[in-house]
N, C-alpha and C positions, 0 to 999 in steps of 0.2 A: 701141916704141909704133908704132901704124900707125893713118894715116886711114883708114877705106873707108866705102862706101856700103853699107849693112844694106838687100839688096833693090831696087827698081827707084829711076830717078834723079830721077819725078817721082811727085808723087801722084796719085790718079784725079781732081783737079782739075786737072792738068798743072803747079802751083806744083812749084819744083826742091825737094828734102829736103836736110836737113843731114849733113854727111859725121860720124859720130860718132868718138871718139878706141879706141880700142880693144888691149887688150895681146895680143899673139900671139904665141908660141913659135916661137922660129928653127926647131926642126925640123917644124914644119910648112908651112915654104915652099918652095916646089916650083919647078918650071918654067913652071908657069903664068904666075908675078909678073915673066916677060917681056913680057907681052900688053902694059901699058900702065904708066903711071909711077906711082910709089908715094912716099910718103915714108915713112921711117919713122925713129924718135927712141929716144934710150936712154929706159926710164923715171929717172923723176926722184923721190925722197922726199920728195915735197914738203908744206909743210903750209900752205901756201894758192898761189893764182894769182894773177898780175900781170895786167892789160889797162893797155899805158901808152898812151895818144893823141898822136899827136905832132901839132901843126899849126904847120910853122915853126918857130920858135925854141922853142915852148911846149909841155911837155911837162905830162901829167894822167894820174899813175900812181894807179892805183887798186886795190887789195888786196881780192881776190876769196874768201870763209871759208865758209865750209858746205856744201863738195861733199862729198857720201858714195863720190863715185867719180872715174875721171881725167875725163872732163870735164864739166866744171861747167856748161856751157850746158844739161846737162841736167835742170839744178835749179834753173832762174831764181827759181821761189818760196820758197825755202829760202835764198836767199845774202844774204850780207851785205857791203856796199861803203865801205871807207876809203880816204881820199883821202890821199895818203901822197907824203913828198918823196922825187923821184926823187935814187939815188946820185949821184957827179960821174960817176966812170967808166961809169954804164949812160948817163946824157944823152951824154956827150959819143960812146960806141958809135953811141947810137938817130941822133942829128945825123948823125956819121960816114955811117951808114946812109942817111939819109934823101937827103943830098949825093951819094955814090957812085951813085943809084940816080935822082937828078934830080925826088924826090917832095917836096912839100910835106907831105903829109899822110901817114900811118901807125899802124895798130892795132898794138904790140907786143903778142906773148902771151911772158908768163914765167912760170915755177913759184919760189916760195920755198921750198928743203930746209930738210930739217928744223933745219938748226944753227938756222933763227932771219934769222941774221944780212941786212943788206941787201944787201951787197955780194956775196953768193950766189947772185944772181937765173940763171934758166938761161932763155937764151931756144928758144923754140918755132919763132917765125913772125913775119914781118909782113905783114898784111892790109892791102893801099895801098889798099882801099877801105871797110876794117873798121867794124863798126857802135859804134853810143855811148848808141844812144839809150835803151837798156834801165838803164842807170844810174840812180839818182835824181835828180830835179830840182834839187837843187843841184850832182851833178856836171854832168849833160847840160847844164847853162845855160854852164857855164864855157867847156866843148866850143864848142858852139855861138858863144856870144861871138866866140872865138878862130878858129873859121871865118870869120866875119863879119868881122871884122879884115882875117885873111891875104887875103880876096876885098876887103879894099876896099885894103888897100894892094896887091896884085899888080894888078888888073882896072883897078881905080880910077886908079891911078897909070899903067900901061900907057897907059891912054887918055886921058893928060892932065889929070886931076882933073876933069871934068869936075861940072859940078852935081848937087847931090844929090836932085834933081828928077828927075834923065835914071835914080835908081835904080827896078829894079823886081825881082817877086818872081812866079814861077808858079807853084801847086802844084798837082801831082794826083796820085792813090790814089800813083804809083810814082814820081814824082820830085820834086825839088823844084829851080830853076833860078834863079838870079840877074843880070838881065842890065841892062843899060845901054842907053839910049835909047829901044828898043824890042825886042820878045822873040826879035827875028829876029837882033839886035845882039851883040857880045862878050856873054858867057855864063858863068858856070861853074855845074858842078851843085853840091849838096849831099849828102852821105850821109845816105840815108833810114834 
C-alpha cells in the first residue's frame, strides 16, 4: 500500500489535499521513489478500519464499516461508526506508544482482517494530531470531554490549580486554544 498525492499538493484555493491510500505493484517502482520519502504498507484483508483516540490514559476505538475501497476517508457518507472496547494487548501497545514518543494525544489507524477476531488489529499509523471530529456526536463529545480533562489536569495542575475563573476559550475558523489568565497566558490548542 502507498500514500501519495493524486496531482498537485494544494487546490486552486491554496487549502492542502488529502494524501489518498493507494495499491501499487512493486514492479512498477522505479528509481524515481528516491526523490522523497514514501511510506508504504503490506495490504491488509481487512473487513473494517479502526481509528482509536488516544488522549492519556483514555483510549476511544471506534470501528470504521462501509468503505467500498482501501481508504475510507473517502466515503465519510457511507460509513458507519461503533464504539467498541479496546483489546488489553492494543491499549497497553497504543500507551506503550504514546510514552516512547512523549505524546499525550494520538489518532491510531488499524485495519480488522478478515478472521474477525479483535486481537488481529493491524496497525497503519499514528496521527499525533489526528482528527475526531467527523464521528458522531456521541463519540466526538466523549473525545472531546477527555481533552478537556487531560488540559485541565496537565495545564491546570502545571499552573497551580489556579481558579476556574482565570479559564478561557478562543475560537476561530482554524484553531481552537484554551488558555489560562489571559490569551497571551499558558495555552494549549485543540484539534480542529
Amino acid at each position: 500500500m502507498y500514500w501519495r498525492r493524486p496531482g498537485p499538493y494544494a487546490g486552486p484555493d491554496g487549502q492542502g489535499l488529502t494524501v489518498w491510500v493507494e495499491e501499487v505493484a512493486v514492479e512498477r517502482l522505479d528509481d524515481g521513489i528516491a526523490r522523497t520519502v514514501h511510506l508504504f504498507q503490506r495490504r491488509v484483508d481487512k473487513v473494517a478500519d479502526i481509528r482509536l483516540t488516544a488522549v492519556g490514559d483514555r483510549l476511544f476505538a471506534v470501528r470504521i464499516d462501509g468503505s467500498p475501497g482501501l481508504d475510507w476517508r473517502r466515503h465519510y457518507d457511507g460509513l458507519a461508526y461503533t464504539l467498541l472496547d479496546t483489546p488489553p494487548g492494543v491499549a497497553e501497545a497504543v500507551r506503550g506508544y504514546l510514552a516512547s514518543f512523549g505524546l499525550v494525544y494520538g489518532a491510531f489507524d488499524f485495519g480488522l482482517d478478515a478472521s474477525g477476531r479483535w486481537h488481529r488489529w493491524h496497525f497503519y499509523e499514528c496521527n499525533p494530531n489526528g482528527q475526531f471530529a467527523w464521528f458522531p456526536p456521541a463519540i466526538t463529545g466523549r473525545i472531546t470531554a477527555a481533552i478537556t480533562d487531560q488540559l485541565q489536569h496537565t495545564v491546570w495542575q502545571e499552573e497551580g490549580a489556579p481558579d476556574q475563573t482565570a479559564f478561557g476559550m478562543t475560537v476561530t475558523e482554524w484553531d481552537q486554544t484554551v488558555w489560562l489568565g489571559d490569551p497571551a497566558g499558558p495555552s494549549g490548542r485543540l484539534p480542529v
